[in-house]
C-alpha positions in Angstrom: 0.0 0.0 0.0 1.6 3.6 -0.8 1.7 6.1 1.7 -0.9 8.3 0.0 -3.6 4.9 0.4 -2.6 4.9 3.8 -3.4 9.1 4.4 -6.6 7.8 2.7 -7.9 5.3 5.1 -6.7 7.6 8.2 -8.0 11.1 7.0 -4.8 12.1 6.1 -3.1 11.4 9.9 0.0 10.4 10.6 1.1 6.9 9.9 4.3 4.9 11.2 6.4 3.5 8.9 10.0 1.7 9.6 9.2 2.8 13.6 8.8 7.1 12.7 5.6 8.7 12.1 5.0 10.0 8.6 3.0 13.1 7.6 1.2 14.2 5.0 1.3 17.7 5.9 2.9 20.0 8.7 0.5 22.6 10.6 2.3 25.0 12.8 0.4 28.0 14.4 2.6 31.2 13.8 1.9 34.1 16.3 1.7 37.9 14.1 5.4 39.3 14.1 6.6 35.8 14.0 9.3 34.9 11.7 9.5 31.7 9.5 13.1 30.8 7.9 13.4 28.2 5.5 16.7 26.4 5.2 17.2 24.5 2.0 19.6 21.3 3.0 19.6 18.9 0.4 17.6 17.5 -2.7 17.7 14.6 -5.1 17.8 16.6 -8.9 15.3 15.0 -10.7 12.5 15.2 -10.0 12.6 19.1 -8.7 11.8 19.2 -5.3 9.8 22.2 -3.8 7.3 23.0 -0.5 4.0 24.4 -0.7 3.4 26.9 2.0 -0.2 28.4 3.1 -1.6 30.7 5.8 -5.1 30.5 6.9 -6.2 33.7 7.8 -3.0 35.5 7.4 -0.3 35.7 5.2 3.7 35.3 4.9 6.0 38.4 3.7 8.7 38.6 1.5 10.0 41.7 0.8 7.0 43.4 -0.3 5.2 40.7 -0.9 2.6 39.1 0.8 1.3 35.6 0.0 -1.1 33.1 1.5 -0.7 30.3 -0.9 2.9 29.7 -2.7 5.7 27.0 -3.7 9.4 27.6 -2.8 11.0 25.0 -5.9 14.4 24.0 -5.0 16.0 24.8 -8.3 15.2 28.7 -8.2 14.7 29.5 -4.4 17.7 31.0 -2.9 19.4 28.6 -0.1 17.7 30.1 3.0 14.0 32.1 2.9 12.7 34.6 5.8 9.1 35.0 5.8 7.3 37.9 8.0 3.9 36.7 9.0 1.1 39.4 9.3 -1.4 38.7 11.0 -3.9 40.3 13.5 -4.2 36.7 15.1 -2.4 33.6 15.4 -2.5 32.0 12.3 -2.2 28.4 11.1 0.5 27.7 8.5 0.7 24.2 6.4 3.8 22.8 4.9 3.8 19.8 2.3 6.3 18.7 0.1 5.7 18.5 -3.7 7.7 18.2 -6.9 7.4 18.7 -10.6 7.2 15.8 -12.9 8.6 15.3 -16.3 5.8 17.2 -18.1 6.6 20.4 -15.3 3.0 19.5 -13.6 3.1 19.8 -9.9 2.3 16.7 -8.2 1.6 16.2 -3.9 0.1 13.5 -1.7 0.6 11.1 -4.4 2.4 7.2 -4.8 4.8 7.4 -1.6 4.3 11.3 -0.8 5.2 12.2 3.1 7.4 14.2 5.6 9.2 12.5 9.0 9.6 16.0 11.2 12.2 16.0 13.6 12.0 19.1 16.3 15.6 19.8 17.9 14.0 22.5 19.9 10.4 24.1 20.3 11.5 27.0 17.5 13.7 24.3 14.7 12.4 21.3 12.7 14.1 19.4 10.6 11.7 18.1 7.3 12.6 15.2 5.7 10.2 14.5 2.2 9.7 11.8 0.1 8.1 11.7 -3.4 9.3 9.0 -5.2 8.3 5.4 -5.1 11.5 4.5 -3.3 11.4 5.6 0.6 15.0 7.3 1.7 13.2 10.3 2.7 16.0 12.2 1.4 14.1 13.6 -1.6 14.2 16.5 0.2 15.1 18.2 3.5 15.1 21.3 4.6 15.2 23.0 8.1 12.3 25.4 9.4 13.4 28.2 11.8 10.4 29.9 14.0 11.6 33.0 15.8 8.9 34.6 17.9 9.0 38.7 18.3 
């Protein structure tokens, strides 16, 4: 059974597989002020490898920008990302991995699609993705930084 079968049958909650718990997507709540740095750490080339990042209720910064709904792709995002959240309330931000597949289309939540997240502390987490049929998990990884005002 792939991973995205199992998300099926649980309502997309985690499920365990070789002993860690796998996720389809990561929900963090961001406090207004808060900032969110993405840390690019390493990624298989083909296929690209990006995140998909959206705020409920809010929206992420940067520069002048403000987005809700957005992809960071590997190949043309710089190594590290600092978002500004804004926000009057605490919002809720999802994470999931995704890629781009020989015709450019972006595919998610698909064959073997899932994160392990590691927390070395209550503000750093370590993602680890996998999107292809083989499970390594090192598809992508990339570090999340949330600093608090």
């Amino acid at each position: 059974m792939t991973f995205s079968e199992e998300f099926t049958m649980t309502q997309g909650q985690p499920i365990v597989i070789g002993g860690r718990s796998v996720t389809p997507m990561l929900r963090r709540t961001v406090r207004p002020g808060s900032q969110v740095r993405v840390i690019w750490r390493s990624a298989v080339g083909a296929p690209i490898q990006g995140i998909r990042m959206k705020v409920k209720g809010g929206s992420l910064s940067l520069g002048d920008v403000d987005l809700n709904d957005f992809v960071l792709w590997r190949d043309t995002a710089p190594n590290e990302s600092v978002f500004d959240c804004r926000s009057k309330k605490s919002v809720e931000l999802r994470i999931w991995n995704c890629w781009r597949d020989d015709r450019g289309v972006m595919q998610a939540w698909v064959g073997n699609a899932g994160m392990r997240v590691s927390e070395s502390s209550s503000n750093v987490m370590t993602v680890e993705c996998n999107s292809r049929p083989e499970v390594t998990f090192q598809d992508l990884v990339f570090d999340l930084v949330f600093e608090e005002p």
